[in-house]
C-alpha positions as CSV (number, residue, x, y, z in Angstrom):
1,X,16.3,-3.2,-12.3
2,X,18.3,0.3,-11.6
3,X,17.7,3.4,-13.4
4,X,21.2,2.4,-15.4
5,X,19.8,-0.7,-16.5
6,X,16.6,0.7,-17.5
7,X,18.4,3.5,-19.6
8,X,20.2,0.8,-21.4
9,X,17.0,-1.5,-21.7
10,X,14.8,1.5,-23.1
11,X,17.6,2.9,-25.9
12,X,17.7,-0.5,-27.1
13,X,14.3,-1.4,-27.4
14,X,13.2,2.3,-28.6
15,X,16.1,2.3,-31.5
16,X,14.4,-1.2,-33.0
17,X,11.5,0.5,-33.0
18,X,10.1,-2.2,-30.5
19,X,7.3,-1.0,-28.1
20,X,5.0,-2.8,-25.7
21,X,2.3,-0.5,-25.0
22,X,-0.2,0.8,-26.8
23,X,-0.4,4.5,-27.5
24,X,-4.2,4.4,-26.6
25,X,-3.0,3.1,-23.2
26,X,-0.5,6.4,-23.1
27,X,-4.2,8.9,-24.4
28,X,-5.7,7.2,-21.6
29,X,-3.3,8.1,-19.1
30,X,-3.7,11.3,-20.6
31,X,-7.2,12.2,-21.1
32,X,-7.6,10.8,-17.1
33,X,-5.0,13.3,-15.7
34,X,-6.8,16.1,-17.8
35,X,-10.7,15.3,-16.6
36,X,-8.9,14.9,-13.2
37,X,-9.6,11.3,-12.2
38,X,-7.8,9.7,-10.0
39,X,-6.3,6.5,-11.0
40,X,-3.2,4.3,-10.6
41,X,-1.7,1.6,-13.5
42,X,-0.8,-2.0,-12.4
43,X,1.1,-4.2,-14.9
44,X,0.5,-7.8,-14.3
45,X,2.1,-10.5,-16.1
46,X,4.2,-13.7,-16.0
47,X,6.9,-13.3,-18.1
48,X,9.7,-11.0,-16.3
49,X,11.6,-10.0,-19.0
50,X,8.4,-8.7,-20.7
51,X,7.5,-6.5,-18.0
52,X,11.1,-5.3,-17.5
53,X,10.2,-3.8,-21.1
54,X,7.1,-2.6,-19.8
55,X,8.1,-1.2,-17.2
56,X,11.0,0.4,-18.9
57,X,8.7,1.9,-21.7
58,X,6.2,3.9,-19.0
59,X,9.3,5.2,-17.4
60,X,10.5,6.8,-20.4
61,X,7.1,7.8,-20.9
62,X,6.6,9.0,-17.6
63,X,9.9,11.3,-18.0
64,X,8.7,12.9,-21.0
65,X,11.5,10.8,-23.1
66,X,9.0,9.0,-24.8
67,X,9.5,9.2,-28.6
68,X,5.7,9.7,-29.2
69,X,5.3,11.9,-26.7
70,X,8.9,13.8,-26.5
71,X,8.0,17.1,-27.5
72,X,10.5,16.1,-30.3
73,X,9.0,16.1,-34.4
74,X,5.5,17.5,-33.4
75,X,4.8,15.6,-30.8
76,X,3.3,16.8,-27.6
77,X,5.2,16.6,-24.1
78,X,3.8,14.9,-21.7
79,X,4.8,14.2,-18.0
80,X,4.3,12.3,-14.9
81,X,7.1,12.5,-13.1
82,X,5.8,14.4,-10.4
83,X,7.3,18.0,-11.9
84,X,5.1,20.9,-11.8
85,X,2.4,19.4,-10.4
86,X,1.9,16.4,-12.3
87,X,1.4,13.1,-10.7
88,X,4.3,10.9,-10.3
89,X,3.9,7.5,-11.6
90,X,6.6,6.1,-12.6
91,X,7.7,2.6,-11.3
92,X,10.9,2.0,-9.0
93,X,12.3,-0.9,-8.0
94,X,10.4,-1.2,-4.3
95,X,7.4,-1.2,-6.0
């Protein structure tokens, strides 16, 4: 999927209001960048369309686009996309 397709894919889902991961899996992510662990996310599952949706999701997340975590309405921005020193983890095509 290209970063087009993924665009198109996230507005969609995030405008129904659909959303595939838990935002206790996003305070994880969190709360392990700020004690300073060292970790990496795998997604594993069987149905490709799902993860496409997945995948998209922590992208957006990862970018700081997030709607819970947008900096947008009182949220709090959050970021791994590899600016200013955060980690980059957001998931491309190769991997």
């Amino acid at each position: 999927m290209n970063e087009e397709e993924e665009i198109r894919l996230t507005k969609l889902l995030m405008n129904e209001g659909k959303y595939h991961l838990l935002p206790s899996f996003f305070r994880t992510l969190i709360y392990l960048k700020k004690m300073k662990r060292e970790f990496a996310v795998v997604f594993r599952n069987y149905n490709d369309q799902d993860l496409q949706n997945v995948v998209a999701e922590f992208n957006t997340f990862c970018k700081g686009e997030h709607p819970c975590y947008s900096g947008r309405s009182g949220t709090a921005l959050i970021k791994f996309d590899g600016s200013k020193g955060t980690k980059e983890l957001r998931i491309r095509d190769k991997h």
